[in-house]
C-alpha positions in Angstrom: -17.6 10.8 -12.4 -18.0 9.9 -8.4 -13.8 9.3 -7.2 -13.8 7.5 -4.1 -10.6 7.7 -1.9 -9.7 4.5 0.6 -6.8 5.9 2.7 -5.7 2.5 4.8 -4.6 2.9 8.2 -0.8 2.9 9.2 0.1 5.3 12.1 2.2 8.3 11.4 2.9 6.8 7.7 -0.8 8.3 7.3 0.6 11.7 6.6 1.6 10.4 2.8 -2.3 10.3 2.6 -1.8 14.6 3.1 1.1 14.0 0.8 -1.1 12.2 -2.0 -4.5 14.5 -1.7 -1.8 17.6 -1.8 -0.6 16.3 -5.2 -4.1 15.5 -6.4 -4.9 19.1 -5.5 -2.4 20.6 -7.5 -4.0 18.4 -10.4 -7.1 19.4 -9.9 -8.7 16.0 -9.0 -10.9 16.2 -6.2 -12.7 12.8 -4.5 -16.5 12.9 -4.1 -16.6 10.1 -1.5 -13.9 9.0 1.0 -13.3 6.3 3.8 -10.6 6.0 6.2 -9.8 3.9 8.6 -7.3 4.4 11.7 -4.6 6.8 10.7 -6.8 7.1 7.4 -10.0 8.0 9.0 -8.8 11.5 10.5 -7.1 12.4 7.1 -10.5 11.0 5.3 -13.0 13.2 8.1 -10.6 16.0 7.4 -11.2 16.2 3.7 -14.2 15.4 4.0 -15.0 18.6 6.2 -13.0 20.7 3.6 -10.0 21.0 5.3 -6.7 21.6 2.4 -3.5 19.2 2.4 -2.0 22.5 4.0 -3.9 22.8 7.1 -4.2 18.9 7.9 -0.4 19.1 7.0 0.3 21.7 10.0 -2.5 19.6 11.8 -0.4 16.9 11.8 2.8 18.3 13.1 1.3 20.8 15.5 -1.2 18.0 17.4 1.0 14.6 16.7 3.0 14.7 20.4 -0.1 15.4 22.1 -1.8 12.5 20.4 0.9 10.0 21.5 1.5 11.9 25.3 0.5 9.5 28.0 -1.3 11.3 30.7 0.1 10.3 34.0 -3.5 10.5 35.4 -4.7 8.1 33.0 -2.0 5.5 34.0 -2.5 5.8 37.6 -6.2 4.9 37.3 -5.0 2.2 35.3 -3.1 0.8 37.6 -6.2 1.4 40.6 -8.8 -0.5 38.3 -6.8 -3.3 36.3 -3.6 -3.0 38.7 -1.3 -2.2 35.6 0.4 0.1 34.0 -1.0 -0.8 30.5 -4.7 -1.6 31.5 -6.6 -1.6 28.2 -4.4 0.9 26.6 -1.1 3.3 27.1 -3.0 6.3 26.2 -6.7 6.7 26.6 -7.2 8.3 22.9 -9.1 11.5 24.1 -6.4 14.0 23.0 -7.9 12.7 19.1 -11.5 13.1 20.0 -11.1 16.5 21.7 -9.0 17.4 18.7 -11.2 16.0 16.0 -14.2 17.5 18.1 -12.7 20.7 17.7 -11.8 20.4 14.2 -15.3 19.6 13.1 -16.5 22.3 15.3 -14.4 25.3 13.4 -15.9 23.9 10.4 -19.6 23.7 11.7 -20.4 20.1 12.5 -20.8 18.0 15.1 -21.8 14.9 14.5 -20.8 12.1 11.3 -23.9 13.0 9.9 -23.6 16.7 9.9 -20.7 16.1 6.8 -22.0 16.7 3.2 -19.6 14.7 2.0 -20.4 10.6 1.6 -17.1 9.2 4.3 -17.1 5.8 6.0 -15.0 5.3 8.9 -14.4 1.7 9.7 -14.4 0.0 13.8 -14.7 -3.2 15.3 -16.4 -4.4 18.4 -13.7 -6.5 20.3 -16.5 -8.3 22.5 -18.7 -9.5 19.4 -15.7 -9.2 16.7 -18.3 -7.2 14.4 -17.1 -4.9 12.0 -19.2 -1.4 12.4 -19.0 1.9 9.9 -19.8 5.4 11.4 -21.0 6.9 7.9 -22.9 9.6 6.7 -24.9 7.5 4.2 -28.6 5.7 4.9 -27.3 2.3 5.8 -30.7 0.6 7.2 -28.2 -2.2 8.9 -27.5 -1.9 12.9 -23.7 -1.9 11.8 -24.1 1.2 10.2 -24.0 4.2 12.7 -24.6 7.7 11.7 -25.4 9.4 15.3 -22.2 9.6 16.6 -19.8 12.7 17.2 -17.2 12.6 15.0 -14.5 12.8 17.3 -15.8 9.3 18.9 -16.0 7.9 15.2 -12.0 8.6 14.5 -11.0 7.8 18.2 -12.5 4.6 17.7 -11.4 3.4 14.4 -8.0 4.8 15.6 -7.9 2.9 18.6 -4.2 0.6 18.1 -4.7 -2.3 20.5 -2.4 -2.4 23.4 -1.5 1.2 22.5 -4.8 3.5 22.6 -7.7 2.3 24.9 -10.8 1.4 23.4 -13.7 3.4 22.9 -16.6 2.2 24.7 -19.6 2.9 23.2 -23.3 2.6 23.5 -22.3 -1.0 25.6 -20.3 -1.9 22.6 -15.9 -2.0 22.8 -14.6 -0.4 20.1 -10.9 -1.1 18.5 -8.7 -0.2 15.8 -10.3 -0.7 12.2 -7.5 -1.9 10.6 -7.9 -5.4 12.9 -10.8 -6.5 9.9 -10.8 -3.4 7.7 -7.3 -1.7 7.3 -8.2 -0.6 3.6 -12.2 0.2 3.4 -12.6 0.1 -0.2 -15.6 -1.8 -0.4 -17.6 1.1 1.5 -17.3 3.4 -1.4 -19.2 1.6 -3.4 -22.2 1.6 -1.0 -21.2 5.7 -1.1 -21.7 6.1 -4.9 -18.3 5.6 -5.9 -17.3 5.1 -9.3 -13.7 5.2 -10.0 -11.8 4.1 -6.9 -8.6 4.9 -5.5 -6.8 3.5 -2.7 -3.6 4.8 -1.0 -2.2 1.7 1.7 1.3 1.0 3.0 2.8 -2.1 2.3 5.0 -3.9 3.7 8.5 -2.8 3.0 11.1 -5.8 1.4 14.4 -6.4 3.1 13.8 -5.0 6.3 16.0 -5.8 9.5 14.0 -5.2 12.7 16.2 -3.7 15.5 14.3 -4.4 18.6 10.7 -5.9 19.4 8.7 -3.0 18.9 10.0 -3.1 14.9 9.6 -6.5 15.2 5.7 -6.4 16.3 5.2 -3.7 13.5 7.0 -5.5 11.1 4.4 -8.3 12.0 1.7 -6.6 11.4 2.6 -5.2 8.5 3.4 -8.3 7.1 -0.2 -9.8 7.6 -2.4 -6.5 7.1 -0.2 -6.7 3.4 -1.0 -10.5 2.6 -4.6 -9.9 4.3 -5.6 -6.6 2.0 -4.4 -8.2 -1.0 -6.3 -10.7 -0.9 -9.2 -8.2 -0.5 -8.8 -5.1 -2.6 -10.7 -6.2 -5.9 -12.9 -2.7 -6.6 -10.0 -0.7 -7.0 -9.2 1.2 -10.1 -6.0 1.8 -9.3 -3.8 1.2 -6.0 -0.8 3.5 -4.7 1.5 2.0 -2.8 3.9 3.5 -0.8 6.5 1.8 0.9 7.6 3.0 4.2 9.6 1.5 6.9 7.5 -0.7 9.6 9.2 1.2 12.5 7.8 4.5 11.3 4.7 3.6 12.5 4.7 5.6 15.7 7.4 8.0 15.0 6.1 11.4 14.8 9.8 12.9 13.9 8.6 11.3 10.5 5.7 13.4 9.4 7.5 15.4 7.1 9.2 12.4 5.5 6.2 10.2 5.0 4.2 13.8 3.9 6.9 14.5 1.3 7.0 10.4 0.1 3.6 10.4 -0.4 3.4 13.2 -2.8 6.8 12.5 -4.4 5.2 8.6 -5.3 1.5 10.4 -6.4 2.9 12.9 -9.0 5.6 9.9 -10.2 2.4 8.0 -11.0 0.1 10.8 -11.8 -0.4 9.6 -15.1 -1.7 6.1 -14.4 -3.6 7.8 -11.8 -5.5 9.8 -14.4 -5.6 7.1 -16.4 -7.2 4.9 -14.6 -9.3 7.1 -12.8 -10.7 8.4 -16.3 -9.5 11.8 -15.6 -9.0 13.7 -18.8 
């Protein structure tokens, strides 16, 4: 029996995705196909290079700050080419390619298609609004892209608008999966999948945004949760797990999001294996 994992995207709430595979792990259930995108995608190329909840865990907390660092260089070219602060992104996103880069490197690959294990990572080209997938699987569509380093593939799926600059690419600009394809369920079915499992963050009831930043996550959250609901019809079963909107981009959170994702995986374990088939 193929699993398939879809881990949605969600910021630093992605570290319940370490949470979940850490209590799938300690039930012995293993995914033979996973797709990730933004936060999802490095926890989904991760697994997929063999890398345990443990070390992505540590992964997490050791490499978060840098992630989220603006580089003071970065700005002040900014500010020469688009003559602001902002230009097409806060933070230029290398610190998660060099990372990812080096991650895949300790483990032997290179590029998406050096990874024995079927993963999807979902993107978007801002110019042409096209959804792409950097995938390790024989796609013979032009939206399908297996020659790419694997660092590019997660910087660019992870690229938050207005937050991380875009990746530009092969004359294409890519952004943020999660603008078309927060939850890529539907690629694990073109992988082989099965039984399908997907792990997303809805949005959480009776919250009360304190400033504008909450407010814009809250937002978004809001329409990512009505969108993907609308879409999500190959899942076997869906985990939700509820996390505050302003977590987002709080890396003092890791642990708490880590522990909440594995405390709501083992509370429904059962239904898991249930629905999974899992004897």
């Amino acid at each position: 029996m193929k699993i398939g994992l879809a881990l949605s995207g969600g910021g630093v709430k992605g570290a319940a995705h370490i949470g979940v595979l850490k209590a799938l792990e300690e039930n012995n259930i293993k995914a033979s196909v996973i797709a990730g995108t933004s936060i999802g995608s490095i926890v989904a190329a991760l697994y997929a290079m063999g890398y345990t909840s443990d070390e992505m865990l540590k992964l997490f907390q050791y490499f978060s700050k840098s992630i989220l660092k603006a580089d003071p260089r970065y700005i002040f070219s900014n500010i020469r080419t688009t003559k602001s602060i902002l230009g097409n992104g806060l933070i230029s996103g290398e610190a998660i390619e060099e990372i990812m880069n080096e991650c895949a490197r300790l483990k032997g690959y290179k590029y998406i298609k050096d990874i024995p294990m079927p993963i999807s990572i979902p993107t978007v080209d801002i110019k042409t609004r096209k959804k792409y997938v950097f995938t390790n699987k024989k796609i013979d569509k032009d939206c399908y892209i297996s020659n790419i380093e694997i660092g590019k593939a997660v910087r660019a799926s992870c690229s938050y608008p207005g937050l991380f600059a875009p990746l530009e690419y092969e004359g294409k600009i890519f952004v943020d999966g999660g603008v078309l394809n927060n939850i890529p369920e539907e690629e694990l079915s073109l992988l082989g999948a099965e039984k399908i499992l997907t792990v997303r963050f809805p949005a959480k009831d009776g919250e009360d945004p304190k400033n504008a930043i909450d407010l814009l996550f809250r937002c978004v959250d809001i329409i990512f949760d009505d969108r993907d609901t609308c879409k999500l019809k190959s899942s076997n079963y869906i985990l939700d797990i509820a996390l505050n909107s302003s977590t987002v981009f709080d890396v003092k959170k890791i642990d708490f999001c880590y522990a909440k994702g594995y405390k709501i995986a083992n509370q429904n374990m059962e239904k898991i294996k249930e629905k999974l088939e899992i004897m």
